[in-house]
TORLUM-5024 format. One record per residue: residue number from 1; residue in three letters; x, y, z of N, C-alpha, C in turn. Coordinates in steps of 0.05 Angstrom, whole numbers, always signed. Last residue first. Example, Ala and Ser with C-alpha at 12.3 -4.5 7.8 and 13.67 -1.06 7.14 Angstrom:
<drenmars>
2,ser,+257,-45,+142,+273,-21,+143,+258,+1,+157
1,ala,+264,-114,+156,+246,-90,+156,+264,-66,+156
</drenmars>
This chain:
<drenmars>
274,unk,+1463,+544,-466,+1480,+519,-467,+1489,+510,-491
273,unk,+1432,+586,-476,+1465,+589,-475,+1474,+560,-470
272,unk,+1377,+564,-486,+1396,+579,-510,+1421,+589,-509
271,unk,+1354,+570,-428,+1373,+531,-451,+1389,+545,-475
270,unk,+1398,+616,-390,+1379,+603,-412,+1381,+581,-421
269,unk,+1408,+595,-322,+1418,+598,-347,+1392,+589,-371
268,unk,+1391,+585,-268,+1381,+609,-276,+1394,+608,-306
267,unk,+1426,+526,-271,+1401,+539,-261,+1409,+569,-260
266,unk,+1445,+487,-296,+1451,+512,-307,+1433,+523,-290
265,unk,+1455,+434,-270,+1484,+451,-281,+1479,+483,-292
264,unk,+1408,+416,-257,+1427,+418,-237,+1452,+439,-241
263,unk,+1381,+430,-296,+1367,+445,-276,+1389,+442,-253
262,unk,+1398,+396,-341,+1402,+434,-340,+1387,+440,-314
261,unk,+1395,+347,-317,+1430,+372,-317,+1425,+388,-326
260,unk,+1343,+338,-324,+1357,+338,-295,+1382,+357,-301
259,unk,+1335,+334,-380,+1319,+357,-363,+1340,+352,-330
258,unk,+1410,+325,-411,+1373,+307,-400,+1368,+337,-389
257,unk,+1431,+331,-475,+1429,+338,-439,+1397,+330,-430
256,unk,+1427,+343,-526,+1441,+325,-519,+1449,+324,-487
255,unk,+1388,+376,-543,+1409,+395,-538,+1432,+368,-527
254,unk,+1352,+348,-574,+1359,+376,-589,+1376,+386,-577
253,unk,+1350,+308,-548,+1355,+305,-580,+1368,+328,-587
252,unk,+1341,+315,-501,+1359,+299,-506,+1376,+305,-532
251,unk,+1287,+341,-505,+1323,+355,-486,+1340,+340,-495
250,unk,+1256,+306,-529,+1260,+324,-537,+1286,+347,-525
249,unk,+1253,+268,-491,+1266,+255,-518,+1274,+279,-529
248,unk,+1220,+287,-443,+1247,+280,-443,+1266,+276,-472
247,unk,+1181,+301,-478,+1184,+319,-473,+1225,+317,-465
246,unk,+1157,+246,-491,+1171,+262,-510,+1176,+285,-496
245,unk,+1149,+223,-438,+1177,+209,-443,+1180,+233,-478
244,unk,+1107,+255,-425,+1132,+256,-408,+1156,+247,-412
243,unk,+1076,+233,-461,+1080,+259,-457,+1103,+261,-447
242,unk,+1064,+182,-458,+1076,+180,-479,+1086,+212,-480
241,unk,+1038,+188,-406,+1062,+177,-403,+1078,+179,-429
240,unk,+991,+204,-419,+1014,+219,-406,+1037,+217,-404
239,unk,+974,+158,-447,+973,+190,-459,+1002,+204,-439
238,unk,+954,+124,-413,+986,+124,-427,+995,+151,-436
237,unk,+927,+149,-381,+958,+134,-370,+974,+141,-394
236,unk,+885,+148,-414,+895,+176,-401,+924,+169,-389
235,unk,+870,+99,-429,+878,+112,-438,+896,+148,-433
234,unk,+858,+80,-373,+882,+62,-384,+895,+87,-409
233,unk,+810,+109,-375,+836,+114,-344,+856,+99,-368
232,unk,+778,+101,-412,+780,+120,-407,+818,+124,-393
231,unk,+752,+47,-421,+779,+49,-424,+792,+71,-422
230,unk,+701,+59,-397,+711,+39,-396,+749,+43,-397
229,unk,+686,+87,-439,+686,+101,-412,+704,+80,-392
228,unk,+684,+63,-487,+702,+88,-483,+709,+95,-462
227,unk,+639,+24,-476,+663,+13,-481,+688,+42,-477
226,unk,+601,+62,-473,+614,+43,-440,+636,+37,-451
225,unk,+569,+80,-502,+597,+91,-499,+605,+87,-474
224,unk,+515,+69,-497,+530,+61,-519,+566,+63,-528
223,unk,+506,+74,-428,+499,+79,-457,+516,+59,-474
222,unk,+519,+73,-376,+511,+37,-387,+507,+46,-422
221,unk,+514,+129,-361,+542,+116,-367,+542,+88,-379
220,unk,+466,+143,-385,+490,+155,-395,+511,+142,-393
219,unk,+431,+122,-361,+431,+119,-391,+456,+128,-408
218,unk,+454,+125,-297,+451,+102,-311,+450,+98,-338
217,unk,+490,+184,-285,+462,+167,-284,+477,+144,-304
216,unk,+513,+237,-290,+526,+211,-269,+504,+187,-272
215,unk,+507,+287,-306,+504,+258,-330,+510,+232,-312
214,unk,+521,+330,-273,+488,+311,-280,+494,+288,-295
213,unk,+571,+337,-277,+554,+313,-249,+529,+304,-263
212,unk,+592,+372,-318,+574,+353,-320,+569,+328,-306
211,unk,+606,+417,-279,+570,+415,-289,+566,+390,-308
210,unk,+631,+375,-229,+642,+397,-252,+605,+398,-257
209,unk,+624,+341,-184,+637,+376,-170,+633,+385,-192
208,unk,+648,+288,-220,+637,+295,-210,+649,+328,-193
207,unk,+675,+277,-272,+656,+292,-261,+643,+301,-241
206,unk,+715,+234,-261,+731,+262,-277,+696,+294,-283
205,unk,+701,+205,-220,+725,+222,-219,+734,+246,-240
204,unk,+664,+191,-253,+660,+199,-216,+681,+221,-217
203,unk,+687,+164,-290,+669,+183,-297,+665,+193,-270
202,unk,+718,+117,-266,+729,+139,-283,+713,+161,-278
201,unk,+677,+96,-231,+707,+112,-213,+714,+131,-232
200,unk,+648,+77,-268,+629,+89,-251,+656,+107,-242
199,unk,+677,+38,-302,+668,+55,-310,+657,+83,-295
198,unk,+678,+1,-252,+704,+17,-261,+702,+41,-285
197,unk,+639,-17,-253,+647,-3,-225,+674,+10,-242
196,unk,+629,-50,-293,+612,-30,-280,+620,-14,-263
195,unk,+665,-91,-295,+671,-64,-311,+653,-46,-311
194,unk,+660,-120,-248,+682,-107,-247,+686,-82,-259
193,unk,+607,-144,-275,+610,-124,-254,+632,-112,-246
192,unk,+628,-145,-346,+620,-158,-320,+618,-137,-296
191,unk,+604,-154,-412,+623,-132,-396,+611,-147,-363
190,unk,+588,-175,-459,+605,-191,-444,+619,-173,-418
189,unk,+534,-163,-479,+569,-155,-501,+589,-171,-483
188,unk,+504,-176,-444,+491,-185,-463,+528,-186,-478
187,unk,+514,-136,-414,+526,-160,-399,+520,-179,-425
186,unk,+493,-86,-440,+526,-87,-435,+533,-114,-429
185,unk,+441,-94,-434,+453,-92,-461,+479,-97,-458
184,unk,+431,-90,-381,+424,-124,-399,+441,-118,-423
183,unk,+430,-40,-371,+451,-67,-359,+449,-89,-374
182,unk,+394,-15,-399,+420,-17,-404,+440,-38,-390
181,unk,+351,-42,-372,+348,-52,-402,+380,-46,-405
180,unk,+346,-27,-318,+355,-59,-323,+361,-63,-357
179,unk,+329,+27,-337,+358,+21,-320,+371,-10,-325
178,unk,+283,+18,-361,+302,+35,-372,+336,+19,-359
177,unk,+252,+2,-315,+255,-18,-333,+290,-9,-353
176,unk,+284,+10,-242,+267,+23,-262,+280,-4,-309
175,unk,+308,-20,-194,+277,-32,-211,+271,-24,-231
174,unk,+345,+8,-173,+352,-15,-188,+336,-18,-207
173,unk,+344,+80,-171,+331,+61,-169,+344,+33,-189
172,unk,+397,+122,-136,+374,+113,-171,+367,+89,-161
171,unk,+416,+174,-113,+390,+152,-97,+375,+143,-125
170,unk,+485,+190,-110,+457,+200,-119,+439,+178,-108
169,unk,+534,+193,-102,+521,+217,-87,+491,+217,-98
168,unk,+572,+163,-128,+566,+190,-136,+551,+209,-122
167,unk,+577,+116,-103,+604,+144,-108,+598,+168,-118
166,unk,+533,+102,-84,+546,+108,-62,+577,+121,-76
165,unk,+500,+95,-140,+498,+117,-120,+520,+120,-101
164,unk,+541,+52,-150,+538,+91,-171,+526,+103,-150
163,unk,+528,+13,-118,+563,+31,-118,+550,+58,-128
162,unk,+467,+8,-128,+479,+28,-106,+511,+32,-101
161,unk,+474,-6,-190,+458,+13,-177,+472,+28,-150
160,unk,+502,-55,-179,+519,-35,-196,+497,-3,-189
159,unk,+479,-88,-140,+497,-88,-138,+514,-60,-146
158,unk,+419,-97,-167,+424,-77,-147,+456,-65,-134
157,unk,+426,-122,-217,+427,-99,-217,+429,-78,-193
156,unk,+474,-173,-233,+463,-167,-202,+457,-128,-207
155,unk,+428,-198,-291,+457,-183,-284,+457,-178,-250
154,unk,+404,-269,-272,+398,-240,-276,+430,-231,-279
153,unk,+409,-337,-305,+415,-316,-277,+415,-285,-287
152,unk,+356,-375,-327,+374,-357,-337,+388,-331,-315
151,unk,+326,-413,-304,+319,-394,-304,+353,-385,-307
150,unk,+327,-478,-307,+322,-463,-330,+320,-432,-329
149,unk,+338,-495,-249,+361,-490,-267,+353,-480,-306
148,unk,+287,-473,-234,+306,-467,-219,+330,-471,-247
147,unk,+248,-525,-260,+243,-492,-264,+272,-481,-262
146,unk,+282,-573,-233,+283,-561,-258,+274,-529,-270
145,unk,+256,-556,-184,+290,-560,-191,+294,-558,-213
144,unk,+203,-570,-190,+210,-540,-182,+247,-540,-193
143,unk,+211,-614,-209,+202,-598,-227,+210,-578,-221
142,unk,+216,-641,-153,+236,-640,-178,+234,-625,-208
141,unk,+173,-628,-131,+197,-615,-120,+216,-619,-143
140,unk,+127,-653,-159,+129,-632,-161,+151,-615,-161
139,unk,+123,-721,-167,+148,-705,-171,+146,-676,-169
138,unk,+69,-733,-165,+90,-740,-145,+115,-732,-143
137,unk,+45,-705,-208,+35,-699,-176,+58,-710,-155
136,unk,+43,-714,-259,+79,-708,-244,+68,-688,-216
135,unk,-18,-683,-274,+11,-698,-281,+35,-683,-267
134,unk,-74,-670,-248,-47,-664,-246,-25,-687,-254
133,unk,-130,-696,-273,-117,-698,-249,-81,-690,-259
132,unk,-166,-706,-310,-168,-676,-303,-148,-685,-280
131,unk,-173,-747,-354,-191,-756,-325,-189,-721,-307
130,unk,-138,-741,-389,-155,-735,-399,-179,-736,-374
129,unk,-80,-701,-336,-90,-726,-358,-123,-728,-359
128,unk,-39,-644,-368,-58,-658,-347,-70,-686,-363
127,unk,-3,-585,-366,-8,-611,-375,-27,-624,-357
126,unk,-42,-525,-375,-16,-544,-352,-25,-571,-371
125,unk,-48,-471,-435,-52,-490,-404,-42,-517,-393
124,unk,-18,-462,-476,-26,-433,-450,-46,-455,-431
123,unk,-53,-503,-521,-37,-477,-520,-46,-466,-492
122,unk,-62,-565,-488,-77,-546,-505,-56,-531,-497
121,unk,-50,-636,-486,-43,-607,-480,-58,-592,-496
120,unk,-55,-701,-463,-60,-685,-490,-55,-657,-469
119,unk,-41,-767,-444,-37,-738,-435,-29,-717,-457
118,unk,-74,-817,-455,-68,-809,-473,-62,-784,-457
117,unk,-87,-881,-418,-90,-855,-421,-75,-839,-434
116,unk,-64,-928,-420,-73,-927,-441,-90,-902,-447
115,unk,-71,-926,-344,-57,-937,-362,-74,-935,-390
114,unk,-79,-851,-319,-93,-890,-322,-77,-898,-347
113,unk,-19,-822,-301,-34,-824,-316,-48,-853,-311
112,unk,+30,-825,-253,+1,-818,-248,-21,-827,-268
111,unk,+73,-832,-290,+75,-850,-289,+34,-848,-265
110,unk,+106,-785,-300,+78,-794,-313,+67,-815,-308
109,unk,+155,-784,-283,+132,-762,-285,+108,-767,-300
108,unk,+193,-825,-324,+189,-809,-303,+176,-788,-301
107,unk,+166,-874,-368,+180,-851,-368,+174,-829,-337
106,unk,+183,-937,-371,+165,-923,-353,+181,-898,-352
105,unk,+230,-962,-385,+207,-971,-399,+192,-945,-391
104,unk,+281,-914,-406,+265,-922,-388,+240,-932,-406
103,unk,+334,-918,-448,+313,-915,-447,+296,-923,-426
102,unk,+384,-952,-473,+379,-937,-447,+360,-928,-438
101,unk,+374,-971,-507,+374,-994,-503,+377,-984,-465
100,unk,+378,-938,-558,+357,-943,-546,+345,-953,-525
99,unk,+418,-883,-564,+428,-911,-555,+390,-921,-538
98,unk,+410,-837,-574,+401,-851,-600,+407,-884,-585
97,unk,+377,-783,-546,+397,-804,-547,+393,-826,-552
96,unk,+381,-718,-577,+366,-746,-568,+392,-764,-576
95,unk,+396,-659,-547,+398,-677,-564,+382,-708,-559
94,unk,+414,-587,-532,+398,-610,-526,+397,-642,-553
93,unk,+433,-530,-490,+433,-548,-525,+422,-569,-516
92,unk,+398,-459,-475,+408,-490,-472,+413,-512,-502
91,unk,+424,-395,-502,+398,-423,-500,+404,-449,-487
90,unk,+463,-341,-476,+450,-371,-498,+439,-394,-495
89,unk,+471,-316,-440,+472,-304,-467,+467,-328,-487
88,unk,+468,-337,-389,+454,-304,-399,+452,-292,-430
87,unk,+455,-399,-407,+471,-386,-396,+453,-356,-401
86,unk,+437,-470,-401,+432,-447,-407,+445,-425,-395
85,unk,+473,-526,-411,+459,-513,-398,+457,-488,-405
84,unk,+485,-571,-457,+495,-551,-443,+474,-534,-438
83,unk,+459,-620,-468,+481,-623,-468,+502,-598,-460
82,unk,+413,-657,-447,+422,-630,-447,+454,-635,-445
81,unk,+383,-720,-481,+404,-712,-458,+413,-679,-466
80,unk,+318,-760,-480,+340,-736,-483,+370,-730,-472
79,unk,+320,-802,-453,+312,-806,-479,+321,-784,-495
78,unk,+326,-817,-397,+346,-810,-409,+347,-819,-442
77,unk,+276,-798,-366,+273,-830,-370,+301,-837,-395
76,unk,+298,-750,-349,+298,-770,-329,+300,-801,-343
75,unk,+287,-723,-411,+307,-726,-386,+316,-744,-369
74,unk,+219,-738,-408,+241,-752,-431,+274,-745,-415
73,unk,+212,-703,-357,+205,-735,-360,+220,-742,-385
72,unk,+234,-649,-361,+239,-665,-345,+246,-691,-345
71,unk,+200,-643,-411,+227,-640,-425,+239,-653,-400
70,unk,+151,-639,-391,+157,-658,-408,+185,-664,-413
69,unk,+153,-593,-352,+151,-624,-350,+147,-635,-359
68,unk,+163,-552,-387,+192,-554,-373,+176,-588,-356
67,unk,+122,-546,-422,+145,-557,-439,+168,-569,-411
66,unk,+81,-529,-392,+84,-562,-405,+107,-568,-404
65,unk,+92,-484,-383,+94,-493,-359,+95,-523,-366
64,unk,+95,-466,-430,+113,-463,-424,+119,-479,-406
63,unk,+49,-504,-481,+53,-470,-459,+81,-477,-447
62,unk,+52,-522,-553,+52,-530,-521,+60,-496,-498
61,unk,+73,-514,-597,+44,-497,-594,+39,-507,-565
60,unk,+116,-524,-624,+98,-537,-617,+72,-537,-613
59,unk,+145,-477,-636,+148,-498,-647,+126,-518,-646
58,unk,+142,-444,-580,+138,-439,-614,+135,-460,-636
57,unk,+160,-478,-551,+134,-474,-545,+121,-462,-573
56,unk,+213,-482,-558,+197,-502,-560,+163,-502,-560
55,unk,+236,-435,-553,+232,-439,-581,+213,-465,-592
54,unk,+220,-422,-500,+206,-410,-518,+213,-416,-554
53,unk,+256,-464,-481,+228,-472,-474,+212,-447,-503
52,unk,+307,-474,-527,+297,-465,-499,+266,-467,-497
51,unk,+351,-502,-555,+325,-515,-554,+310,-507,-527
50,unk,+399,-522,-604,+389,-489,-585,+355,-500,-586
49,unk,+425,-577,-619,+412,-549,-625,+404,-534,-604
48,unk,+458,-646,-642,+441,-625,-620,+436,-605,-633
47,unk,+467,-665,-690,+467,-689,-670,+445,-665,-646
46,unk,+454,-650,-764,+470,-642,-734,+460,-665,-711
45,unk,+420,-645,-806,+452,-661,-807,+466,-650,-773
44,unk,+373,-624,-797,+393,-611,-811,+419,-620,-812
43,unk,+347,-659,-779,+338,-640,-797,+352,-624,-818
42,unk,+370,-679,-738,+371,-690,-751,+362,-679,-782
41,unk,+342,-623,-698,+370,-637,-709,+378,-650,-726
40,unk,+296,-614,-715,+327,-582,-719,+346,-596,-707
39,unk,+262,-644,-716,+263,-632,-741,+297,-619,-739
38,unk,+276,-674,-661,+289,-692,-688,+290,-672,-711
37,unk,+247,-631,-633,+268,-640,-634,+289,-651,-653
36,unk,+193,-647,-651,+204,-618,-655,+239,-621,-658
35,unk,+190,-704,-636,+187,-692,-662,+206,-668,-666
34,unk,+190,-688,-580,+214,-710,-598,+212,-697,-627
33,unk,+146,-664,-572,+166,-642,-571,+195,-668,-585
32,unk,+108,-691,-595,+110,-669,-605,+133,-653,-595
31,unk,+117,-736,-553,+112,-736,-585,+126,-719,-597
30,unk,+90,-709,-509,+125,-721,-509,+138,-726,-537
29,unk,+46,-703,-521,+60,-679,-512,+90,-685,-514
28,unk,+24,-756,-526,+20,-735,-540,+52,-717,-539
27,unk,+61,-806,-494,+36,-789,-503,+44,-772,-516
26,unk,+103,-865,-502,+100,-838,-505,+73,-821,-498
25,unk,+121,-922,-502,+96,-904,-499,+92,-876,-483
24,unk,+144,-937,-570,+150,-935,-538,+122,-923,-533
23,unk,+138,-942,-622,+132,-967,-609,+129,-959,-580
22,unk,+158,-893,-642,+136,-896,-645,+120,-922,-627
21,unk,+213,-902,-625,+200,-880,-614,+173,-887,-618
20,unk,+235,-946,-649,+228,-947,-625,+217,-927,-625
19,unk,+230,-927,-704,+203,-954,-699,+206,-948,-666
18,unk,+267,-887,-709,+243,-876,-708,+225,-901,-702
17,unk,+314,-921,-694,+305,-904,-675,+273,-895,-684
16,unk,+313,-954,-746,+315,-969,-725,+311,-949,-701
15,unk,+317,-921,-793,+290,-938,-788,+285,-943,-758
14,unk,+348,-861,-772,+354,-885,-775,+321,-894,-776
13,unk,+336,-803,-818,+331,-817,-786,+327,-842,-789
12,unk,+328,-741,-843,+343,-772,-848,+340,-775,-814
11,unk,+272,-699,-882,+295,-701,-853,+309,-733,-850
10,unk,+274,-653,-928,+276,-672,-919,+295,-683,-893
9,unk,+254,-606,-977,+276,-611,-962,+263,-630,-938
8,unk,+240,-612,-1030,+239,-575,-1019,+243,-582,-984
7,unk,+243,-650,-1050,+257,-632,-1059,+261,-601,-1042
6,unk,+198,-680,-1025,+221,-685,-1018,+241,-663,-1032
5,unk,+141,-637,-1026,+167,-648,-1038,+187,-656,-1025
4,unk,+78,-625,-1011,+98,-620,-1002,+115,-643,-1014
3,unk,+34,-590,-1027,+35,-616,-1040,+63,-606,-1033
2,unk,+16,-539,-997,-5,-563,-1011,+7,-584,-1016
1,unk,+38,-510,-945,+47,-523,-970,+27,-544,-978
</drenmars>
């Protein structure tokens, strides 16, 4: 945009937070992700937002391995606060915290840099200070801790892999990409390992021994028609059951005698002589 307008949209932020930010001593990298930050909150009239490393790294142009020790050090020195942790199905939330007065003079993890050293980043390489020496050399293990609670927990694919094999009789692989892609899709909708296995008993049971055993696999049953396979058994219950009670409704109605008293009172007699 050449000649950019307050009309074509604008961000509100107290005087009194943006002088501290600018006054504190920040570097680069911490800058740019506050910044990023303040755009998609305060940006848009909200306090927090969806703020995972890959929307940050988009945003910024910082690598990944930056973002999770920067986002550490504003954390620690409690300039940020996460306000919900990341789950399988959605981003971590995140917010700045406007009470200034909490703020670490000395932001945690950086505190290695020469004083009035500037810690700049390039795209796709580690943070570091302008002298070439490892930032947050003294905190490594707490980084690793942080890595650790940013990693989003897998579906347990080996778990649902070898039940199907061990009811169906077959040897599928956890690892293959195909296989993990349908599991992801179903846990993605909210279906849990309970409803893996219970999908697996229906279809086991009503295929397997017949010719269609072959479909016992993974694309077939994690397909698009889990939810059907799924409700398969509950549906076949009732089915039957709505069978057995019209069959009864039907002696009742039409001859006013349950199925038990013509088999006790008339046995060998037609129903058409009662």
């Amino acid at each position: 945009m050449n000649n950019p307008q307050l009309e074509d949209g604008y961000t509100r932020i107290a005087n009194e937070l943006l002088e501290a930010i600018f006054k504190a001593d920040f570097n680069g990298a911490q800058m740019r992700i506050l910044f990023c930050l303040i755009r998609n909150t305060y940006g848009y009239a909200r306090k927090e937002c969806d703020f995972s490393n890959s929307f940050v790294a988009k945003g910024t142009g910082l690598s990944k391995s930056s973002i999770i020790a920067v986002m550490s050090s504003l954390q620690e020195g409690k300039v940020i606060e996460i306000t919900q942790q990341s789950t399988f199905s959605s981003p971590r939330k995140v917010k700045l915290n406007k009470h200034i007065e909490e703020w670490s003079t000395i932001l945690p993890q950086w505190q290695t840099s020469t004083p009035g050293t500037d810690v700049t980043t390039t795209t796709g390489t580690d943070v570091t200070t302008t002298t070439g020496t490892d930032v947050c050399t003294q905190k490594r293990k707490n980084i690793k801790k942080d890595i650790k609670k940013d990693i989003v927990e897998k579906p347990p694919y080996s778990e649902i892999i070898d039940y199907l094999n061990s009811k169906a009789g077959k040897a599928y692989r956890w690892q293959g990409k195909a296989t993990q892609s349908h599991i992801n899709a179903r846990f993605a909708e909210g279906y849990t390992l309970k409803d893996f296995q219970t999908v697996i008993d229906n279809k086991v049971a009503e295929w397997k021994g017949d010719k269609m055993e072959q479909y016992l696999r993974p694309e077939t049953l994690f397909g698009n028609k889990f939810e059907g396979y799924l409700n398969q058994g509950k549906e076949s219950e009732e089915n039957g059951t709505k069978a057995r009670e019209s069959t009864a409704d039907f002696y009742l109605r039409k001859y006013g005698i349950s199925i038990d008293q013509v088999s006790r009172q008339n046995s060998g007699r037609s129903i058409c002589d009662i």
